[in-house]
ZADO-1210 file (C-alpha; in nm, 4 decimals, padded with zeros to 6 digits):
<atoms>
<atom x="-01.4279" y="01.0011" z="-02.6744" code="UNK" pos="1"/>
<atom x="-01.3533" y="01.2158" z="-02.3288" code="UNK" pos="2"/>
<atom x="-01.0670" y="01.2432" z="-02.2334" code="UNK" pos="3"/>
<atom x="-00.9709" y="01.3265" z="-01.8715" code="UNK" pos="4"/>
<atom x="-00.7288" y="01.5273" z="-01.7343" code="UNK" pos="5"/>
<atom x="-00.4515" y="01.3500" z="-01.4274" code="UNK" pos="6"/>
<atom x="-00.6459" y="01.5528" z="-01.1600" code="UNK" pos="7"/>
<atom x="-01.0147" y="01.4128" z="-01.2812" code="UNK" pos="8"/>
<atom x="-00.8436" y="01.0589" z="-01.2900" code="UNK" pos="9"/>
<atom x="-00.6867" y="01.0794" z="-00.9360" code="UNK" pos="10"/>
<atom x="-01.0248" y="01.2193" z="-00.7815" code="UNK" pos="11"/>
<atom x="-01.2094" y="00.9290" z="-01.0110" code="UNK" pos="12"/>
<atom x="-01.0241" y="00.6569" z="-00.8636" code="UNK" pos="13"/>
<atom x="-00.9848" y="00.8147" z="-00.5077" code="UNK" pos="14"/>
<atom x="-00.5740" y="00.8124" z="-00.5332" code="UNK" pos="15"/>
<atom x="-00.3480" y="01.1321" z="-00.5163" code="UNK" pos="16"/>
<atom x="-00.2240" y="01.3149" z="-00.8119" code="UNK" pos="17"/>
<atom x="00.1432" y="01.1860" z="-00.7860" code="UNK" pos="18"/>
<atom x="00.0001" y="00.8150" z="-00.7515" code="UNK" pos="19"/>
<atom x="-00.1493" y="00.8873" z="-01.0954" code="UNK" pos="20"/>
<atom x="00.1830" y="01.0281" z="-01.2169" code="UNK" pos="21"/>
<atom x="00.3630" y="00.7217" z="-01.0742" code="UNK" pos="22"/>
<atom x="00.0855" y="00.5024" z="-01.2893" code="UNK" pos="23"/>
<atom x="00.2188" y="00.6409" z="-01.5754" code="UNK" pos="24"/>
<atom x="00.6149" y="00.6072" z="-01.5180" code="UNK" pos="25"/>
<atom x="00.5628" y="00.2838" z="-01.4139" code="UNK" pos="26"/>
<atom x="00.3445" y="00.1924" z="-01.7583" code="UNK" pos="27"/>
<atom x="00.0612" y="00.0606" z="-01.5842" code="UNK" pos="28"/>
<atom x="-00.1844" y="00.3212" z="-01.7155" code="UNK" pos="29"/>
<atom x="-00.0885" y="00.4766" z="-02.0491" code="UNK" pos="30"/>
<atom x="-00.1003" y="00.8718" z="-02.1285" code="UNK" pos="31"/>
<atom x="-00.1661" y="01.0757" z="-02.4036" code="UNK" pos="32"/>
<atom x="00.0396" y="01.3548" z="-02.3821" code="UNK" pos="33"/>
<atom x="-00.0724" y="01.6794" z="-02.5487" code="UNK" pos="34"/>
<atom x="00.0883" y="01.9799" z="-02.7248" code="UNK" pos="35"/>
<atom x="00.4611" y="02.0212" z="-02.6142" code="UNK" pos="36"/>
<atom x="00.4643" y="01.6517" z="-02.3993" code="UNK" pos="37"/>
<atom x="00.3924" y="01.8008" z="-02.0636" code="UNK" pos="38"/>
<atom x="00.0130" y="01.7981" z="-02.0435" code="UNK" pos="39"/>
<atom x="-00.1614" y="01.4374" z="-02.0148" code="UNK" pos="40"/>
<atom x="-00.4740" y="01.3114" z="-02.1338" code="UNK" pos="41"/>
<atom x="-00.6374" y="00.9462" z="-02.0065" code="UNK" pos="42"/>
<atom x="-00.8776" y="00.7751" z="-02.2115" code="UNK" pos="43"/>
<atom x="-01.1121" y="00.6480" z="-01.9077" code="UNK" pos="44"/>
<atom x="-01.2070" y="00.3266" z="-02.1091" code="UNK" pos="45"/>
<atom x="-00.8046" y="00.2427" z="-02.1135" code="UNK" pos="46"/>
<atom x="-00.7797" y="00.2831" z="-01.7645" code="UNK" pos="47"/>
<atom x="-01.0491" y="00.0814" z="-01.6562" code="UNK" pos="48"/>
<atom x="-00.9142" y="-00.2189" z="-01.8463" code="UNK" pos="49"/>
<atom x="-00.5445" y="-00.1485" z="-01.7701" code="UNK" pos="50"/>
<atom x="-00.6512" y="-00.1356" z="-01.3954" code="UNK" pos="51"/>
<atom x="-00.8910" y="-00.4513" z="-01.4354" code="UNK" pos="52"/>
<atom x="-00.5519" y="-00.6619" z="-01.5461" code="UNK" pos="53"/>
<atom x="-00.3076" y="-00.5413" z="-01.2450" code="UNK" pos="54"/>
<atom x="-00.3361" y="-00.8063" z="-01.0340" code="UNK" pos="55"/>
<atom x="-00.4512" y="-00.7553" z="-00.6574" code="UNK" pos="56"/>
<atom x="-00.2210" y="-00.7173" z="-00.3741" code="UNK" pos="57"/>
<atom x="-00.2362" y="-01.0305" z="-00.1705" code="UNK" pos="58"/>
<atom x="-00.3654" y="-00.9082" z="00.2487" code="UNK" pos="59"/>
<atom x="-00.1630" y="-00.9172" z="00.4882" code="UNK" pos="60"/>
<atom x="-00.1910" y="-01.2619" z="00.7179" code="UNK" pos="61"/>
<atom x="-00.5050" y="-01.2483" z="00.9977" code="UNK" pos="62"/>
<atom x="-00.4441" y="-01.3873" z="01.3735" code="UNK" pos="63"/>
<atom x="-00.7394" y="-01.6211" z="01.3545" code="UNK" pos="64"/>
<atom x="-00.9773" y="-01.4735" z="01.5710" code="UNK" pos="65"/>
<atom x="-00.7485" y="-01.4867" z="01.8301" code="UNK" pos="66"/>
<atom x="-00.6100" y="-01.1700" z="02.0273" code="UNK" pos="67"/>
<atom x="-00.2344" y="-01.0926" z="01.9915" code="UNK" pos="68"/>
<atom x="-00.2134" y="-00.9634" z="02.3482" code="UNK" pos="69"/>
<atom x="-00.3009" y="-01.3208" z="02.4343" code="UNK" pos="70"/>
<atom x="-00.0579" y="-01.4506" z="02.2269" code="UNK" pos="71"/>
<atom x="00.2207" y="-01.1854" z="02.3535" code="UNK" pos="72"/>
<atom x="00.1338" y="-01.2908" z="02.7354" code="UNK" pos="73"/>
<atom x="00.1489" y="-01.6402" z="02.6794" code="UNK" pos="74"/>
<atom x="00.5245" y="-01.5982" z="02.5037" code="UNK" pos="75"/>
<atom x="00.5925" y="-01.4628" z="02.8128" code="UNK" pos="76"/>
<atom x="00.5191" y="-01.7318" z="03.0351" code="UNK" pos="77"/>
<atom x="00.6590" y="-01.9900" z="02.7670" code="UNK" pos="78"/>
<atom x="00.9827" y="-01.7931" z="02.7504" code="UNK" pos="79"/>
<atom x="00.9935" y="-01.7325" z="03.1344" code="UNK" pos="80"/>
<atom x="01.0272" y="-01.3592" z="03.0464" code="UNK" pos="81"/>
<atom x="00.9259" y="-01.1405" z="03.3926" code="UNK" pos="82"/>
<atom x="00.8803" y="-00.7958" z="03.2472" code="UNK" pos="83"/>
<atom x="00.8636" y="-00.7716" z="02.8897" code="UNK" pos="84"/>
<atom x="00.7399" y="-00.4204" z="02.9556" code="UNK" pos="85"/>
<atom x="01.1171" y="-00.3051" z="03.0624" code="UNK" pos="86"/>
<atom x="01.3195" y="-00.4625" z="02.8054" code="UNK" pos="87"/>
<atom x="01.0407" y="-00.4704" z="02.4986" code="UNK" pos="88"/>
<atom x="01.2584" y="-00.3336" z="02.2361" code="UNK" pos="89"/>
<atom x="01.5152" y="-00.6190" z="02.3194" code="UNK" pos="90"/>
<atom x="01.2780" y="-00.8910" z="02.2758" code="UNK" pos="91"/>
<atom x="01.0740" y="-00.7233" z="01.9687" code="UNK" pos="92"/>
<atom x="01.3578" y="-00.5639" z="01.7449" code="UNK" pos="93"/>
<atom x="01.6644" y="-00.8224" z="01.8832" code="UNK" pos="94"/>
<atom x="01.8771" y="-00.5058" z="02.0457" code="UNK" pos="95"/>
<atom x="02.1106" y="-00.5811" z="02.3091" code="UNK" pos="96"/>
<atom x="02.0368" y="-00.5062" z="02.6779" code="UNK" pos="97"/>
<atom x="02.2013" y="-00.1903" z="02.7501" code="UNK" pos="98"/>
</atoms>
């Protein structure tokens, strides 16, 4: 069995070194930790199935097909909104007028 070092597993899976640190605080990958503690060893066949059982972030929501500048234009009209260029951050973030 091969063990790999944290900087072989972070360029294996295409993540940064402190994502693969982060792995292993969180206990979704498990460690091996060598001589005094500091030095970590992965056993690639652990990671693979550890990282097979995390379930998959669900994706964010898609508009359908249909453009959001569309959809920004015709709140405008619905609204009766004349410039939502000028006052944008009061109608997107809820600020008051100044």
């Amino acid at each position: 069995m091969k063990l790999m070092t944290a900087k072989e597993l972070a360029r294996g899976l295409g993540i940064s070194l402190g994502t693969v640190y982060k792995m292993v605080r969180t206990g979704k990958v498990r460690a091996i930790r060598i001589g005094t503690g500091r030095t970590l060893r992965f056993d690639p066949d652990e990671v693979r199935k550890a990282l097979a059982e995390v379930p998959a972030r669900p994706s964010p929501p898609r508009m359908g097909g249909e453009d959001s500048l569309l959809r920004i234009h015709q709140l405008a009209v619905e609204t009766g909104i004349k410039d939502l260029a000028e006052h944008h951050d009061r109608y997107l973030y809820g600020l008051r007028a100044r």
